[in-house]
Backbone as CSV, one residue per row, in Angstrom:
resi,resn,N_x,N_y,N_z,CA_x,CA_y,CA_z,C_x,C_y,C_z
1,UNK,-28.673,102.302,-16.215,-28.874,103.608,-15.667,-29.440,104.489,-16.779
2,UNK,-30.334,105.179,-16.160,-31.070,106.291,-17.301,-29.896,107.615,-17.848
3,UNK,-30.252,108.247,-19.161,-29.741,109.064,-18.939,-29.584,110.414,-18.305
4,UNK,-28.737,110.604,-17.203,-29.383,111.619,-16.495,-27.843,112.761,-16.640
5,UNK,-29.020,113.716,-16.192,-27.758,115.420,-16.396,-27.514,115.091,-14.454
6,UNK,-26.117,115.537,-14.387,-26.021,115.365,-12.891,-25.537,117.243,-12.895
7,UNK,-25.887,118.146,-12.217,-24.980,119.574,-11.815,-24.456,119.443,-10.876
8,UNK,-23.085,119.617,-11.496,-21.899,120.189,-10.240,-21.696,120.858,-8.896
9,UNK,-22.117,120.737,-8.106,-22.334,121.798,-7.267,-21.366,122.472,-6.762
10,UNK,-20.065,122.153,-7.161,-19.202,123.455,-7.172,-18.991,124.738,-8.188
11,UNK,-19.064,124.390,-9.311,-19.530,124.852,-10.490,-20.506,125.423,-11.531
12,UNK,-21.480,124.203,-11.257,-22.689,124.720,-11.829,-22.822,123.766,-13.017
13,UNK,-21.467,123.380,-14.070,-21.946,122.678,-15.024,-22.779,121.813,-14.871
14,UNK,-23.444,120.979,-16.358,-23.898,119.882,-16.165,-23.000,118.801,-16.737
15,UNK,-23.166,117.720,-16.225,-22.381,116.543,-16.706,-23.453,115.396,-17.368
16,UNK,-22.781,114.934,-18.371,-23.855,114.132,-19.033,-23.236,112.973,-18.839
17,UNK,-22.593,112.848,-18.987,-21.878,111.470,-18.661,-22.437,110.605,-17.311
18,UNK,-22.934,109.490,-17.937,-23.613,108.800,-16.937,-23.026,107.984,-15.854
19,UNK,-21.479,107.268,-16.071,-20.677,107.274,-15.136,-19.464,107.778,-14.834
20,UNK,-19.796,109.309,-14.843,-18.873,110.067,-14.702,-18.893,110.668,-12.737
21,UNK,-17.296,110.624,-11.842,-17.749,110.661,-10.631,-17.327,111.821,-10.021
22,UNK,-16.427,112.483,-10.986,-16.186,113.968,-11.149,-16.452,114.972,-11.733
23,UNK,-16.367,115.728,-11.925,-17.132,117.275,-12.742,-15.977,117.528,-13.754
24,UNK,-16.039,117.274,-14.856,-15.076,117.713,-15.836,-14.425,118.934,-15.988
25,UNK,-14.705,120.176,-15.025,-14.249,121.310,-15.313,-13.499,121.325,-14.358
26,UNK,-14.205,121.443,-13.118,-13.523,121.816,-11.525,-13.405,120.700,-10.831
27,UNK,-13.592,118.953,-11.275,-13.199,117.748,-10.547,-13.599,117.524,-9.117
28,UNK,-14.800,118.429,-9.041,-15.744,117.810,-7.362,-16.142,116.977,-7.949
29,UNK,-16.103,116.359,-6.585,-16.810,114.952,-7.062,-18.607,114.897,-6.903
30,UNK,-18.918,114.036,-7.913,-20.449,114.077,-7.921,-21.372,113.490,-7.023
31,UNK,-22.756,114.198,-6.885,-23.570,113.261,-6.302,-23.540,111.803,-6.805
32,UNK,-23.868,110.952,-5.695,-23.720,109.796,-5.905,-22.788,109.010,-6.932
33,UNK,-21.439,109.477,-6.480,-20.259,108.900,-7.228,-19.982,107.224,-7.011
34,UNK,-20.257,107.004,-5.673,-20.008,105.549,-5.502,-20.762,104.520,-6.325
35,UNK,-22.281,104.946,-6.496,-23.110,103.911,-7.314,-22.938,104.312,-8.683
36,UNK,-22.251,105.211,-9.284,-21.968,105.412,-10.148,-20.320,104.889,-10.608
37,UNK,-19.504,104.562,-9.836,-18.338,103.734,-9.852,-18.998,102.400,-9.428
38,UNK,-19.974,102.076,-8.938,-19.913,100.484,-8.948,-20.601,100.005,-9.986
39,UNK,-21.357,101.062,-11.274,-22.016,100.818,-11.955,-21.090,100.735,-13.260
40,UNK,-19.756,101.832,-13.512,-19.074,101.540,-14.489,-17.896,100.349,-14.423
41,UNK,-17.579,99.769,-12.791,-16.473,98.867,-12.693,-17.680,97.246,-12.828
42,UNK,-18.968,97.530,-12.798,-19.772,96.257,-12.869,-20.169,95.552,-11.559
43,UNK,-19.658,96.266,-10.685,-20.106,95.618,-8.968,-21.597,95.177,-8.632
44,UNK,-22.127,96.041,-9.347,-23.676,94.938,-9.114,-24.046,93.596,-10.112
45,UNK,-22.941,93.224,-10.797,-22.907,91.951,-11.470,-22.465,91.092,-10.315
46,UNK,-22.788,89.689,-10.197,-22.240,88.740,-9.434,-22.250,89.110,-8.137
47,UNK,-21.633,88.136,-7.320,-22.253,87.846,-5.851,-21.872,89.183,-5.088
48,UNK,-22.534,89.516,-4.014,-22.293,90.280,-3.543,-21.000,90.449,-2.310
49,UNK,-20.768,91.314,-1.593,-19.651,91.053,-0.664,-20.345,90.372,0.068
50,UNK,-21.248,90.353,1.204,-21.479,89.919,2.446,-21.469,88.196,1.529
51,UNK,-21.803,87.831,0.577,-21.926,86.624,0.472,-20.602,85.672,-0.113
52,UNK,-19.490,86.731,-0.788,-18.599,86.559,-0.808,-17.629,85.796,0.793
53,UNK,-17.681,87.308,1.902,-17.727,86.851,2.959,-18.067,85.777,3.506
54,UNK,-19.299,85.271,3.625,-19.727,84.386,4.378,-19.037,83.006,3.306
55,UNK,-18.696,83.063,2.402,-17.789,81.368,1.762,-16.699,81.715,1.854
56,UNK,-16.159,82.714,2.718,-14.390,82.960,2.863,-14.594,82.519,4.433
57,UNK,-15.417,82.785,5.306,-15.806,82.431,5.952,-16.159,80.649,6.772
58,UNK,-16.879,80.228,5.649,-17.282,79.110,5.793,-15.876,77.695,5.161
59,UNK,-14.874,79.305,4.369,-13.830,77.922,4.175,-12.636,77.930,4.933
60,UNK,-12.859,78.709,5.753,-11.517,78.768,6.976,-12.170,78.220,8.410
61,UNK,-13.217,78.162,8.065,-14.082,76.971,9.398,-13.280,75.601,8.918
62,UNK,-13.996,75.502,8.011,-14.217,73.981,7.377,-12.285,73.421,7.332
63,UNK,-11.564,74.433,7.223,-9.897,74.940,7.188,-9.646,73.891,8.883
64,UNK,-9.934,74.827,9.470,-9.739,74.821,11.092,-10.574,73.364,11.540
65,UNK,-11.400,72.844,11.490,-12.079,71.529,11.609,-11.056,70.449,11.538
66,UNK,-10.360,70.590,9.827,-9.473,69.864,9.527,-8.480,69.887,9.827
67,UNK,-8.045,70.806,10.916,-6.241,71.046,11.101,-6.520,70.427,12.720
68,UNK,-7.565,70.456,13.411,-8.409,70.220,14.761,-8.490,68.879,14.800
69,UNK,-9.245,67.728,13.838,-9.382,66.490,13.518,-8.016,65.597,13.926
70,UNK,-8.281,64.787,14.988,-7.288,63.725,15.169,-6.475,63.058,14.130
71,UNK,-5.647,62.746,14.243,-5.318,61.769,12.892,-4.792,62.486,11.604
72,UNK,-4.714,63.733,11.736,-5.181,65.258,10.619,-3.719,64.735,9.927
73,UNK,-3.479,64.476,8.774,-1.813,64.563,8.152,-0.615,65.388,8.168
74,UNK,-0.027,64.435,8.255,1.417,65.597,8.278,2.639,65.222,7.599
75,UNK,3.581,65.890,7.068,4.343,65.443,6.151,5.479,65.126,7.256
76,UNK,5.845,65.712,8.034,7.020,65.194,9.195,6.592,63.497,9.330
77,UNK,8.078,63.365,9.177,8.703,61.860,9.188,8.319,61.665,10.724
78,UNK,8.000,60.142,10.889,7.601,59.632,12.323,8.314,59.764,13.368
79,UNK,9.832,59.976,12.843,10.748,59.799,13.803,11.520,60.545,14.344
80,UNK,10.669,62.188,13.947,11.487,63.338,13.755,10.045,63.451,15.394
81,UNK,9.187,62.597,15.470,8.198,63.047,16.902,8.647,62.234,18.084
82,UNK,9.466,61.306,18.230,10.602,60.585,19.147,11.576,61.970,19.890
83,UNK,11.467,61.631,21.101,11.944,62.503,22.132,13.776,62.418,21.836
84,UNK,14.448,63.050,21.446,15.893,62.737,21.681,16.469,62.167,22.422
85,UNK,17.543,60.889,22.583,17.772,60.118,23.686,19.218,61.314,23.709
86,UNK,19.854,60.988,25.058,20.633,61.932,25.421,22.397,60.806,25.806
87,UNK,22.793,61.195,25.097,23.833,60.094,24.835,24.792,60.036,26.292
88,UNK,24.781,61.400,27.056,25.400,61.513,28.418,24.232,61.261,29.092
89,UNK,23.841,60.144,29.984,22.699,60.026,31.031,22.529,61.036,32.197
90,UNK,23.906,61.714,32.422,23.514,62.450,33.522,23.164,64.102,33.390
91,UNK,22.990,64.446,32.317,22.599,65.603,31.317,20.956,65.444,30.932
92,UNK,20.125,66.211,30.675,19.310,65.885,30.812,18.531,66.504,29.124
């Protein structure tokens, strides 16, 4: 980012501070504070959200496929899926 004077427009000062998102005197907040917070936290480094998204996305598909898939594993013992026999026959 260049160095730029931003004025306060509640105030009047100028602010020199290049990612600054408030007005140092009276704390309005500045024009274009957001690209100026995504510029001092580094948000335009590395992937972006929507693409973030779309592999949070693509791994709760790929999640659900595998829980869907016949045969899919399970830690329950075989014999815990056997219907209970009912030791009184006429009880049901």
């Amino acid at each position: 980012m260049a160095k730029v004077k931003i004025r306060c427009s509640g105030c009047g000062k100028v602010n020199r501070d290049e990612f600054a998102e408030r007005c140092t005197i009276c704390g309005t907040m500045l024009e274009d504070a957001a690209r100026r917070r995504a510029a001092r936290i580094g948000a335009s480094e590395g992937p972006a959200f929507s693409v973030l998204v779309e592999n949070e996305v693509a791994a709760w598909q790929e999640y659900a496929e595998g829980r869907n898939r016949p045969g899919s594993f399970t830690r329950r013992p075989p014999e815990m899926d056997e219907q209970p026999v009912s030791r009184l026959p006429w009880r049901r």
